[in-house]
PDB file with SEQRES, HELIX, SHEET and CRYST1 records, atoms N, CA, C and O in Angstrom:
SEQRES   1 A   79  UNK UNK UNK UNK UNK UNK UNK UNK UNK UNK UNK UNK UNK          
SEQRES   2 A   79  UNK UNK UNK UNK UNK UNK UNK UNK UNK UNK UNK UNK UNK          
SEQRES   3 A   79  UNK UNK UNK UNK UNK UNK UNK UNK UNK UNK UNK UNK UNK          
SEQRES   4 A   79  UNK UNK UNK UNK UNK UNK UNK UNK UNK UNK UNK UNK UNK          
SEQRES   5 A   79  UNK UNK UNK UNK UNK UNK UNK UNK UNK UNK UNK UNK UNK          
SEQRES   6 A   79  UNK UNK UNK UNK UNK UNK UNK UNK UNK UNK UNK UNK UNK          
SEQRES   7 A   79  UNK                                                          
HELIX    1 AA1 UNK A    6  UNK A   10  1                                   5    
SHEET    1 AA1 2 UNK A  34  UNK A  40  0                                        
SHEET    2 AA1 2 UNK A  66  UNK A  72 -1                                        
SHEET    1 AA2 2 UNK A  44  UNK A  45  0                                        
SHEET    2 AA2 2 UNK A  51  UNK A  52 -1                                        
CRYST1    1.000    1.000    1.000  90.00  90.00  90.00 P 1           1          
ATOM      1  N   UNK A   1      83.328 156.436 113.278  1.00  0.00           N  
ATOM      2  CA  UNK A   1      82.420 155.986 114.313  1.00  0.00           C  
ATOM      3  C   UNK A   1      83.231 155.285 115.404  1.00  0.00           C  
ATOM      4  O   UNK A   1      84.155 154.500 115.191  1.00  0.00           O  
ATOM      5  N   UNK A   2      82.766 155.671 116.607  1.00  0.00           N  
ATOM      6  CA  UNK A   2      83.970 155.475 117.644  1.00  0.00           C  
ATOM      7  C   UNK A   2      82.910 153.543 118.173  1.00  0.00           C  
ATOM      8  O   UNK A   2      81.699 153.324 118.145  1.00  0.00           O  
ATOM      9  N   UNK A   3      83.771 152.834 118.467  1.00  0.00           N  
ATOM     10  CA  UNK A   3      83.163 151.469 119.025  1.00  0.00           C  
ATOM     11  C   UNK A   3      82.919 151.574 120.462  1.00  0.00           C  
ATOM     12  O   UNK A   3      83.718 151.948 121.320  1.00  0.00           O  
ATOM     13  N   UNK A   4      81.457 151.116 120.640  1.00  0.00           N  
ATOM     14  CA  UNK A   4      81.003 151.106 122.098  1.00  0.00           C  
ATOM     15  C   UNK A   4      81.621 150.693 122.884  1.00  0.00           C  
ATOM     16  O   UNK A   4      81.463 151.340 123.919  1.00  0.00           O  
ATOM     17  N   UNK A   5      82.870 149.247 123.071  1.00  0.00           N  
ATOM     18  CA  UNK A   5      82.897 148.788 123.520  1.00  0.00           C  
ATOM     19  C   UNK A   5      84.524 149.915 124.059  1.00  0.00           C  
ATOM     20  O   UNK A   5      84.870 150.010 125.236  1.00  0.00           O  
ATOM     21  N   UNK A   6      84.998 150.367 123.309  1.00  0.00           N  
ATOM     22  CA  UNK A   6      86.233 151.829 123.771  1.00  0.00           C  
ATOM     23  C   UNK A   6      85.460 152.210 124.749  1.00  0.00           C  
ATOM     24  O   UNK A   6      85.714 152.101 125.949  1.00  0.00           O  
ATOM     25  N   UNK A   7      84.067 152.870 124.040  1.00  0.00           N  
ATOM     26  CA  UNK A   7      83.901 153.793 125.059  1.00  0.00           C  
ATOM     27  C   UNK A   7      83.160 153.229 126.687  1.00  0.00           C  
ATOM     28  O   UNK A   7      82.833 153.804 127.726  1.00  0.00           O  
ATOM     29  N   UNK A   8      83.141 152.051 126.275  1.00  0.00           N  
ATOM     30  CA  UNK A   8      82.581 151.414 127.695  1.00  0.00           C  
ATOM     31  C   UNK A   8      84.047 151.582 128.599  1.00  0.00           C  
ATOM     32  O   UNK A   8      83.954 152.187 129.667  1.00  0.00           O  
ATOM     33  N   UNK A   9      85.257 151.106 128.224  1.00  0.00           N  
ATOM     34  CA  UNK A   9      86.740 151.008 129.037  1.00  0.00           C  
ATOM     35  C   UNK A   9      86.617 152.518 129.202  1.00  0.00           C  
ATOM     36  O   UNK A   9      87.084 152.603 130.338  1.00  0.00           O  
ATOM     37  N   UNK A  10      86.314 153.769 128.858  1.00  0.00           N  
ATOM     38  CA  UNK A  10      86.520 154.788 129.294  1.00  0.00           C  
ATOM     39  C   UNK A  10      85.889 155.055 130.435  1.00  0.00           C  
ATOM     40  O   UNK A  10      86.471 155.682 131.320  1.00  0.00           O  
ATOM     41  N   UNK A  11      84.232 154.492 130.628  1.00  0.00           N  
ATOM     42  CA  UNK A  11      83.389 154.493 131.703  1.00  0.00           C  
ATOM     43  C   UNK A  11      82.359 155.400 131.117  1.00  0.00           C  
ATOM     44  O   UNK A  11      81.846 156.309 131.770  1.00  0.00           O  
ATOM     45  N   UNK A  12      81.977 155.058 129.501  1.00  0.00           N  
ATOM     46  CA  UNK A  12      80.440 155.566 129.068  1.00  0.00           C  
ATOM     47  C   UNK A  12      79.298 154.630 129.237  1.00  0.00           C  
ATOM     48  O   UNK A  12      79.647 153.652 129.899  1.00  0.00           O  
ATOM     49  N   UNK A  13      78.243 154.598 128.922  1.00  0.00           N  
ATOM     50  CA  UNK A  13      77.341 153.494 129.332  1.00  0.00           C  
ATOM     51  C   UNK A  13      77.242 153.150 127.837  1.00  0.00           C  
ATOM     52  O   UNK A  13      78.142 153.491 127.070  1.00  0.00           O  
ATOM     53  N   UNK A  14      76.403 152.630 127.511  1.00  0.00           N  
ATOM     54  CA  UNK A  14      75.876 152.165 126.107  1.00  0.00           C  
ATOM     55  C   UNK A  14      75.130 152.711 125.366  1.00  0.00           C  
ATOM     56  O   UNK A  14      74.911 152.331 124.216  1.00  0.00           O  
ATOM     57  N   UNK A  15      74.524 153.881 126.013  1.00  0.00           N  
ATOM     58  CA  UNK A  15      73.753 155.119 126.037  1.00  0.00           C  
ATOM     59  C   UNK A  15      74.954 156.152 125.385  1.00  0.00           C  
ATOM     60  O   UNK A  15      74.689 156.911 124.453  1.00  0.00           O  
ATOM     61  N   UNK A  16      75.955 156.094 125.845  1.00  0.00           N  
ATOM     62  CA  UNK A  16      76.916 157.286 125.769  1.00  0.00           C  
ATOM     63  C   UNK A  16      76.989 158.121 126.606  1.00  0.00           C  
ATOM     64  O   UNK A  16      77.692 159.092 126.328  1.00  0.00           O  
ATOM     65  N   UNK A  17      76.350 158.091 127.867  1.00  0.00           N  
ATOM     66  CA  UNK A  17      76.510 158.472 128.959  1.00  0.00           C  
ATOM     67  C   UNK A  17      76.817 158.353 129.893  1.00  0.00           C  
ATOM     68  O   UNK A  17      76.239 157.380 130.378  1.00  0.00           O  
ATOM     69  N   UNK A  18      78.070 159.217 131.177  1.00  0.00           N  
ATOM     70  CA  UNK A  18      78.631 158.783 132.172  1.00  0.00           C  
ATOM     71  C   UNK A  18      77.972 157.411 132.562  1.00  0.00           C  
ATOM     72  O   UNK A  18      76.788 157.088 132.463  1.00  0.00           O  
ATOM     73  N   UNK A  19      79.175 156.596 133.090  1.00  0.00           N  
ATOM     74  CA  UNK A  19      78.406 155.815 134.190  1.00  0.00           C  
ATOM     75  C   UNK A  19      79.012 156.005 135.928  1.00  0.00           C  
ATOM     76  O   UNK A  19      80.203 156.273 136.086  1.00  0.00           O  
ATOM     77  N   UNK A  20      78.394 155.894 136.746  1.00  0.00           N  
ATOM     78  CA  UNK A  20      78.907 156.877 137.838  1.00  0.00           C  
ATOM     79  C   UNK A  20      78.281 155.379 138.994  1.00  0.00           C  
ATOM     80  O   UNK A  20      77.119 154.994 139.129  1.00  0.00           O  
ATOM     81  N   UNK A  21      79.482 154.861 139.624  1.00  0.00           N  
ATOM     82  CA  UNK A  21      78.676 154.157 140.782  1.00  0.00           C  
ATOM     83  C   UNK A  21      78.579 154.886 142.095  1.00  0.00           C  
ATOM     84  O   UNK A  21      79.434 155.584 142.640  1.00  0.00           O  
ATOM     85  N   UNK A  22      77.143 154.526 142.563  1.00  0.00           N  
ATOM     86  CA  UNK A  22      76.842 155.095 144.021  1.00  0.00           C  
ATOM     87  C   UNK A  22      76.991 154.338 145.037  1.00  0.00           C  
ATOM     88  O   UNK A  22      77.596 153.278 144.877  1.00  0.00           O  
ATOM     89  N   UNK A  23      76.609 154.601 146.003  1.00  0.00           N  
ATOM     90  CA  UNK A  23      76.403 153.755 147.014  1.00  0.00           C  
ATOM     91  C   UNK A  23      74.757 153.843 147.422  1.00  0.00           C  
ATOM     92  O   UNK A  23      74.001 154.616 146.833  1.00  0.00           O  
ATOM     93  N   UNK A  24      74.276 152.879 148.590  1.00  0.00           N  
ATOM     94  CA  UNK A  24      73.310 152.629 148.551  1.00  0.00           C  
ATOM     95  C   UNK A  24      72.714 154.007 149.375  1.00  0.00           C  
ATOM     96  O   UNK A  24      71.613 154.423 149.013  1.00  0.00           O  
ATOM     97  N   UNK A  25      73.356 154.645 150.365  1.00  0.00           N  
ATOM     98  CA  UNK A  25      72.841 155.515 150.908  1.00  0.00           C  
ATOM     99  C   UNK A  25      72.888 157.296 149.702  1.00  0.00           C  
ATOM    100  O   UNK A  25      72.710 158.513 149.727  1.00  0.00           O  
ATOM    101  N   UNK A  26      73.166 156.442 149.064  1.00  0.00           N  
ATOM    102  CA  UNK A  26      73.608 158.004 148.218  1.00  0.00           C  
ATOM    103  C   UNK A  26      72.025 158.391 147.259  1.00  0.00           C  
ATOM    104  O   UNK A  26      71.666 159.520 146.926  1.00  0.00           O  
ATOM    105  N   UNK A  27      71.470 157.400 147.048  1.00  0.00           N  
ATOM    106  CA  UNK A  27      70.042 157.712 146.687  1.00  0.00           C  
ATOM    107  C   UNK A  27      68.587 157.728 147.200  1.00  0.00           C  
ATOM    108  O   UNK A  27      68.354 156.615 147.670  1.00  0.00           O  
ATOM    109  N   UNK A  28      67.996 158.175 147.255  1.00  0.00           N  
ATOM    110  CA  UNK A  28      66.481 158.544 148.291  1.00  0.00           C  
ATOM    111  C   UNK A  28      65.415 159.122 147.137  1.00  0.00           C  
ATOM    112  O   UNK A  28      65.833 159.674 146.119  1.00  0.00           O  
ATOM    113  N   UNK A  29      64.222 158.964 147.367  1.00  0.00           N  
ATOM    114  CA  UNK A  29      63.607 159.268 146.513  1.00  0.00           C  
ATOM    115  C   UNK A  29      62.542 160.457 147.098  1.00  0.00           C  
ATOM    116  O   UNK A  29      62.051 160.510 148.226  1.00  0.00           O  
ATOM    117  N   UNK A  30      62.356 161.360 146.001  1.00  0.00           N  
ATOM    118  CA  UNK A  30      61.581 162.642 146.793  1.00  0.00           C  
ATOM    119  C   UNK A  30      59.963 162.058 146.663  1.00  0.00           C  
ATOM    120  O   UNK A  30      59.532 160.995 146.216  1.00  0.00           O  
ATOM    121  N   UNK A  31      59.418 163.001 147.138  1.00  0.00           N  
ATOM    122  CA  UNK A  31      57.946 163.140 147.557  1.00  0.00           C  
ATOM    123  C   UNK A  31      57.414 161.322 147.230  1.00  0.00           C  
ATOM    124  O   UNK A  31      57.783 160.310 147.827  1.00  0.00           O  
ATOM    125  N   UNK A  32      56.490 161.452 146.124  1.00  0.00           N  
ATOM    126  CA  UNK A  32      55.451 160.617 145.854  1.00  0.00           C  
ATOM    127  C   UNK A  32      56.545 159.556 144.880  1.00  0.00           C  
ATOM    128  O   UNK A  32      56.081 158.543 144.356  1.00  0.00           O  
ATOM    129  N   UNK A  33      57.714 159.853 144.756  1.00  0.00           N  
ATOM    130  CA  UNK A  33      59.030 158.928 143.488  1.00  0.00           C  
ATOM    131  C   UNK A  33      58.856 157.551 144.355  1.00  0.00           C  
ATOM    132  O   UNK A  33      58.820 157.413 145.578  1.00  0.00           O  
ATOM    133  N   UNK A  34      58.737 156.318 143.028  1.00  0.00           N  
ATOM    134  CA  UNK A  34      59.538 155.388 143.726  1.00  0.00           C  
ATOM    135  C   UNK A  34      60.497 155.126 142.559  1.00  0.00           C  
ATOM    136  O   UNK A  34      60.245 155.295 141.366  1.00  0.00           O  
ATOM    137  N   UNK A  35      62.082 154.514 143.315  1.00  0.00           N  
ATOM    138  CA  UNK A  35      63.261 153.992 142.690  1.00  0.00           C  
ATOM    139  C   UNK A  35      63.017 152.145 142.409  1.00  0.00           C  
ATOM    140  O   UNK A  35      62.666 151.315 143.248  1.00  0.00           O  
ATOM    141  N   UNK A  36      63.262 151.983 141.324  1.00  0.00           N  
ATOM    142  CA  UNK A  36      62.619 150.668 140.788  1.00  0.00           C  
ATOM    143  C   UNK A  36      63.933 150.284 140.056  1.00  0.00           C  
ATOM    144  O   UNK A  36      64.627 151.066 139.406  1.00  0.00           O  
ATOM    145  N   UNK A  37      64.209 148.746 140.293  1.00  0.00           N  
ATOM    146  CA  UNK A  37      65.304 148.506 139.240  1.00  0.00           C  
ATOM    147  C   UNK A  37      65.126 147.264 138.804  1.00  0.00           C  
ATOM    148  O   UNK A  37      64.279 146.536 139.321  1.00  0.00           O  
ATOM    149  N   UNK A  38      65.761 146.939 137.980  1.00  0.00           N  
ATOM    150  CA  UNK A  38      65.553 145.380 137.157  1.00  0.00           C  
ATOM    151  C   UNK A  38      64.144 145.518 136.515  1.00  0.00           C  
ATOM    152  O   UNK A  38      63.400 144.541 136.435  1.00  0.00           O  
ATOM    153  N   UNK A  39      63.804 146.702 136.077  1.00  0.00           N  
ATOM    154  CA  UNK A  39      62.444 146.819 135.186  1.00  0.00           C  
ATOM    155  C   UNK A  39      62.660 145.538 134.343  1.00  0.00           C  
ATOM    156  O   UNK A  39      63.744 145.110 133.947  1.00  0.00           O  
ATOM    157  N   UNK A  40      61.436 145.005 134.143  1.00  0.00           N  
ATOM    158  CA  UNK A  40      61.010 144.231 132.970  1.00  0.00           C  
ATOM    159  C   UNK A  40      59.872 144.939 131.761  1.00  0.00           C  
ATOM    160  O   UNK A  40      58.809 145.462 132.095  1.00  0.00           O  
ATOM    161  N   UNK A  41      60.463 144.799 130.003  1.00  0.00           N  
ATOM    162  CA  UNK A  41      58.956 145.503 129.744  1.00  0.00           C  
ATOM    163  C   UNK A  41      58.872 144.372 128.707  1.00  0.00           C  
ATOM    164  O   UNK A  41      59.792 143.565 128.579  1.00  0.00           O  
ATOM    165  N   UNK A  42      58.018 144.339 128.145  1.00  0.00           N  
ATOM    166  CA  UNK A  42      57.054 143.410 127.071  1.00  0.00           C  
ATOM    167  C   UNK A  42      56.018 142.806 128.028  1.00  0.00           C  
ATOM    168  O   UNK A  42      55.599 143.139 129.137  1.00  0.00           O  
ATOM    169  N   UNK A  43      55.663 141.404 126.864  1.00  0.00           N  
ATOM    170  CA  UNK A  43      54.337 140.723 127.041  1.00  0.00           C  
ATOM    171  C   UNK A  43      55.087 139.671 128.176  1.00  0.00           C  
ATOM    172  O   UNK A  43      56.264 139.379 127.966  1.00  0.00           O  
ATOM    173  N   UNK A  44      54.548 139.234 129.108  1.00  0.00           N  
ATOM    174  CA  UNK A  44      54.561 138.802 130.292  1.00  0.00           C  
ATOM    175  C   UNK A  44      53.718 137.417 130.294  1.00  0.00           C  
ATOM    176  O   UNK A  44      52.599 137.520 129.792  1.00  0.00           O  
ATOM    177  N   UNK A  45      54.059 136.219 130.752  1.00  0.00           N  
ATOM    178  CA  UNK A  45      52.842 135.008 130.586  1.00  0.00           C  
ATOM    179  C   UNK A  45      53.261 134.379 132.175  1.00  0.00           C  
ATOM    180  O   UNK A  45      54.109 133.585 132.580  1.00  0.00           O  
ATOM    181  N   UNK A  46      52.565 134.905 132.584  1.00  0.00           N  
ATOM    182  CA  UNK A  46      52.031 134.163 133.792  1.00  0.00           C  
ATOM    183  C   UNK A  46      52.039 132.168 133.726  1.00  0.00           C  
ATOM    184  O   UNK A  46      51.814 131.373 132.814  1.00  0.00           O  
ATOM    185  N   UNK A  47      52.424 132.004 135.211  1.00  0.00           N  
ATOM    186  CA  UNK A  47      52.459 130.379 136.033  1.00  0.00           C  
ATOM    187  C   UNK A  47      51.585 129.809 134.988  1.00  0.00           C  
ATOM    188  O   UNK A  47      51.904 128.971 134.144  1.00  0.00           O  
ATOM    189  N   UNK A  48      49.878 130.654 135.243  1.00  0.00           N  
ATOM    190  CA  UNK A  48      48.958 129.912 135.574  1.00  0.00           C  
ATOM    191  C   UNK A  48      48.409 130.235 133.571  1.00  0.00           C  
ATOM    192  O   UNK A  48      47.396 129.642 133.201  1.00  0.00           O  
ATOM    193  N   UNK A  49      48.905 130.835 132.884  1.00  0.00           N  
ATOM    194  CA  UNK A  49      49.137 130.878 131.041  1.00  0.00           C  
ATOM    195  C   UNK A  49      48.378 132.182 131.273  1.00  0.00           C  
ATOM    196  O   UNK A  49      47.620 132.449 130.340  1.00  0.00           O  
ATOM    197  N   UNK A  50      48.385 132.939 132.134  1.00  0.00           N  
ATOM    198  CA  UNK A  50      48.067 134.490 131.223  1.00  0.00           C  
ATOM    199  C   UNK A  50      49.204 134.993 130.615  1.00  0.00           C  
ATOM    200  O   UNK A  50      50.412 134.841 130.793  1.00  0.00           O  
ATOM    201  N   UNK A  51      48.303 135.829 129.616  1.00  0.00           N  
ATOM    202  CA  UNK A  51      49.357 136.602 129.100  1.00  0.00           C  
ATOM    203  C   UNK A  51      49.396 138.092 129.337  1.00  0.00           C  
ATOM    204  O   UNK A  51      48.436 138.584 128.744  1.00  0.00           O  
ATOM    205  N   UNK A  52      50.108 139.019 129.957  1.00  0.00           N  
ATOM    206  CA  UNK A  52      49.547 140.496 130.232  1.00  0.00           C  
ATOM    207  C   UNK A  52      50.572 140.931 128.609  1.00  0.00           C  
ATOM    208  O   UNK A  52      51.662 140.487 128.248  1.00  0.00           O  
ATOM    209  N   UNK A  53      49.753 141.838 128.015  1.00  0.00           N  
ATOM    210  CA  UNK A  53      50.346 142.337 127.148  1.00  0.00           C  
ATOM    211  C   UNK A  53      51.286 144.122 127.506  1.00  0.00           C  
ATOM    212  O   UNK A  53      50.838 145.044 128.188  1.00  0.00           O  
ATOM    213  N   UNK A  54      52.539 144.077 126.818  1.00  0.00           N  
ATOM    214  CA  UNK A  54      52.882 145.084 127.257  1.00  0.00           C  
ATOM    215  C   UNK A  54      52.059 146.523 126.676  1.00  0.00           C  
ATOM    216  O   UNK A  54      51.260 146.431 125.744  1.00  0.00           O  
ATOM    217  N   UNK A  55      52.382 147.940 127.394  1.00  0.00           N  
ATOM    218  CA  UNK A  55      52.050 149.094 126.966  1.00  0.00           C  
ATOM    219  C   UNK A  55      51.642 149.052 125.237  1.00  0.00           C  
ATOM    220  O   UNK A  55      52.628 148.726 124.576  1.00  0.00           O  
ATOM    221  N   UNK A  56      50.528 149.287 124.483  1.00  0.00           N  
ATOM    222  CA  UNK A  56      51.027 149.708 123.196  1.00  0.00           C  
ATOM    223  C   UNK A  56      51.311 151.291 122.849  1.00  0.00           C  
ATOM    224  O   UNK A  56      51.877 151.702 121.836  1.00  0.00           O  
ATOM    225  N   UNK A  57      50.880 151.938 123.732  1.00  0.00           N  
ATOM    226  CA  UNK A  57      50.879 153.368 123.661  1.00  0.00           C  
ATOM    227  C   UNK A  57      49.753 154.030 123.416  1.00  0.00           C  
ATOM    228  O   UNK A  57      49.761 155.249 123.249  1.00  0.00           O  
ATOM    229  N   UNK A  58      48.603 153.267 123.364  1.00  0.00           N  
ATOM    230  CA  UNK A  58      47.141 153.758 122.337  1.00  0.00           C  
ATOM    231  C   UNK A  58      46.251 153.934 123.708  1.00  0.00           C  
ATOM    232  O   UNK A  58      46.787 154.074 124.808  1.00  0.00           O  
ATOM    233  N   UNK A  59      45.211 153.916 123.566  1.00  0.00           N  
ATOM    234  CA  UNK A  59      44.431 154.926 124.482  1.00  0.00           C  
ATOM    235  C   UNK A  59      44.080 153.975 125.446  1.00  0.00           C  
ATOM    236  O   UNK A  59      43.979 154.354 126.613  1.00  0.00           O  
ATOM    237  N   UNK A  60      43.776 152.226 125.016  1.00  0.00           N  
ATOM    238  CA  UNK A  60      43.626 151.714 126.670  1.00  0.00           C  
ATOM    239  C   UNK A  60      44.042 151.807 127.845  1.00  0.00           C  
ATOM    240  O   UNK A  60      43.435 151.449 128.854  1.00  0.00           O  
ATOM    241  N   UNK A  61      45.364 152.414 127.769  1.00  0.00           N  
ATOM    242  CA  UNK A  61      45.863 152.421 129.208  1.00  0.00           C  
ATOM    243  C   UNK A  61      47.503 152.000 129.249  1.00  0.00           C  
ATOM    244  O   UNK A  61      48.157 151.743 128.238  1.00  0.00           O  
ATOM    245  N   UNK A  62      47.937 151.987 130.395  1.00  0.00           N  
ATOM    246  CA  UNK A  62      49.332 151.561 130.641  1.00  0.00           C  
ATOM    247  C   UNK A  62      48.759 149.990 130.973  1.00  0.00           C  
ATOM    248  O   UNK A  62      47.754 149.700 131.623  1.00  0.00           O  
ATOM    249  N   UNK A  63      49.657 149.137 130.359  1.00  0.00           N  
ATOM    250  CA  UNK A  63      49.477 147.704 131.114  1.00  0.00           C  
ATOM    251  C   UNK A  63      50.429 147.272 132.578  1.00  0.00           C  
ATOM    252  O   UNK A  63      51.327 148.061 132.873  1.00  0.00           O  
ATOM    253  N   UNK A  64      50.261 146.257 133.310  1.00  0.00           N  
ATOM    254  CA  UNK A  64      51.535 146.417 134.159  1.00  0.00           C  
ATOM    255  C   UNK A  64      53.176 146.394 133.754  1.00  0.00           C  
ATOM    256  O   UNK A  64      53.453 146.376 132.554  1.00  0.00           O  
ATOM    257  N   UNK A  65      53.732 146.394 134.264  1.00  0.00           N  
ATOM    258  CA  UNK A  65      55.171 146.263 134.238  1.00  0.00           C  
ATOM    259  C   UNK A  65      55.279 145.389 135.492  1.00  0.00           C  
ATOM    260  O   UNK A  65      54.557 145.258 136.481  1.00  0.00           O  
ATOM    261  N   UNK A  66      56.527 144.793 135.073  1.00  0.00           N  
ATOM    262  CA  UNK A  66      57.660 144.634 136.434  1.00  0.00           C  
ATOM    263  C   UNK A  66      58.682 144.872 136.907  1.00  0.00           C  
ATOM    264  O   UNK A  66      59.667 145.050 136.190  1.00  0.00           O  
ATOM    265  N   UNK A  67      58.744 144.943 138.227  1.00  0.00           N  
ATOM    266  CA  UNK A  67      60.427 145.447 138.616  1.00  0.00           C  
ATOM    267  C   UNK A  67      60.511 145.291 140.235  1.00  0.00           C  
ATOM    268  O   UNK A  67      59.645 144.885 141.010  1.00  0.00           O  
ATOM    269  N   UNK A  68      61.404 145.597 140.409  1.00  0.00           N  
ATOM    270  CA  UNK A  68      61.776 145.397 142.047  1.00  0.00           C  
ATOM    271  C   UNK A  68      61.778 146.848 142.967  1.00  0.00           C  
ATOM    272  O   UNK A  68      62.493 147.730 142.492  1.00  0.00           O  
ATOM    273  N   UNK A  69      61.225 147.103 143.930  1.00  0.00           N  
ATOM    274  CA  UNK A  69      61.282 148.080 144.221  1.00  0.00           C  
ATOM    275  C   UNK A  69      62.513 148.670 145.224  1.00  0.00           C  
ATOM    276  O   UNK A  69      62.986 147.781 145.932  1.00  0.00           O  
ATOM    277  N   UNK A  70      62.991 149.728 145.373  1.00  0.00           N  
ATOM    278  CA  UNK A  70      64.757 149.968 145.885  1.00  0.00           C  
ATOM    279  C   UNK A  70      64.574 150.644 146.862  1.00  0.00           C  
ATOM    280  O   UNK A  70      65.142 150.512 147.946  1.00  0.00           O  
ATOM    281  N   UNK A  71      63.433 151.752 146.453  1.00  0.00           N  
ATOM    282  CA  UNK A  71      63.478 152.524 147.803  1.00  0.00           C  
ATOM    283  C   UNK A  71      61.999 153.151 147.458  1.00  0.00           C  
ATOM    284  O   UNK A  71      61.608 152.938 146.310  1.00  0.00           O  
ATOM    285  N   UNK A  72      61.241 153.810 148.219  1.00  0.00           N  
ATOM    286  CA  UNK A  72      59.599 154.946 148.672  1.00  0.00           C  
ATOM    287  C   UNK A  72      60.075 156.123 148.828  1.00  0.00           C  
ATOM    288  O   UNK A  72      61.132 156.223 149.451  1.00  0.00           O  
ATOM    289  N   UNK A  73      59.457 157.259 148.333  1.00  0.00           N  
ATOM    290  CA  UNK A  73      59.329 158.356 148.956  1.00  0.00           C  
ATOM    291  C   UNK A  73      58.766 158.305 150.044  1.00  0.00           C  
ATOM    292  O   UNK A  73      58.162 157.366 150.564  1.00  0.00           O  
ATOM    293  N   UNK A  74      58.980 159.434 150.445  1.00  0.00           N  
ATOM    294  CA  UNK A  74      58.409 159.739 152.371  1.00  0.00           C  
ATOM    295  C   UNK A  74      56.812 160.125 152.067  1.00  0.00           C  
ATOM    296  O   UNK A  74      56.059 160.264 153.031  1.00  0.00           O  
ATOM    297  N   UNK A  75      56.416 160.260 150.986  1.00  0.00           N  
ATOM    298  CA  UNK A  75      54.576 160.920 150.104  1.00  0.00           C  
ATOM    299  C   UNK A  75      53.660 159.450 150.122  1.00  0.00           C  
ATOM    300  O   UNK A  75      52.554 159.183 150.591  1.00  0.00           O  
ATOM    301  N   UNK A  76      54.870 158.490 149.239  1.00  0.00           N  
ATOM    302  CA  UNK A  76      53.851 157.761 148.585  1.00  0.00           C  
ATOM    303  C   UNK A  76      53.211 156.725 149.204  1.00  0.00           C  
ATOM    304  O   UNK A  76      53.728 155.889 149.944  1.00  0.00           O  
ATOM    305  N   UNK A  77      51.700 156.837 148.770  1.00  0.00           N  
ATOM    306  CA  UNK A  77      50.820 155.676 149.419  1.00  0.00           C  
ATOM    307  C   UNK A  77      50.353 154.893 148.703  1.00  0.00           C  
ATOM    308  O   UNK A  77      49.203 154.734 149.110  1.00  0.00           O  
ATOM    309  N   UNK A  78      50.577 154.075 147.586  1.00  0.00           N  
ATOM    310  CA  UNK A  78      50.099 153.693 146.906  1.00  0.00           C  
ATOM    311  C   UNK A  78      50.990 152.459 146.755  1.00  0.00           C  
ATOM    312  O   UNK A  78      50.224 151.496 146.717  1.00  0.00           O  
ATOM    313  N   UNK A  79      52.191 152.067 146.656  1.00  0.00           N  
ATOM    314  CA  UNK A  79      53.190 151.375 146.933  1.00  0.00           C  
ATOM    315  C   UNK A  79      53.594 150.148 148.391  1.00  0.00           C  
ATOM    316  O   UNK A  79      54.683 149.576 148.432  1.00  0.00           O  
TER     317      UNK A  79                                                      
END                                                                             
């Protein structure tokens, strides 16, 4: 078993997959995409003591998430 941390000095991610830096103009997002980074996922507790619970996967629904937004498609209106 090869150690992550080799294959990080080679330039794998932690995933085991390339890691490749861009620049900022090098990404754009098509149609209706938005590019989001610093996702947050779990249960979330709000200033004011809510608590939003994260996704469970079951039929109520997606709960929110958070994250920062990077860039819009040229589509989306909802954002």
């Amino acid at each position: 078993m090869v150690d992550i941390t080799e294959l990080q000095k080679k330039g794998f991610g932690s995933h085991g997959g390339l890691q490749h830096t861009v620049s900022d103009s090098d990404i754009h997002p098509i149609g209706k995409r938005v590019l989001v980074y610093k996702m947050r996922f779990g249960d979330i507790k709000t200033k004011g003591g809510l608590i939003l619970l994260d996704d469970d996967g079951k039929e109520q629904g997606i709960h929110p998430r958070w994250g920062r937004v990077y860039a819009v498609g040229a589509k989306q209106e909802d954002v």
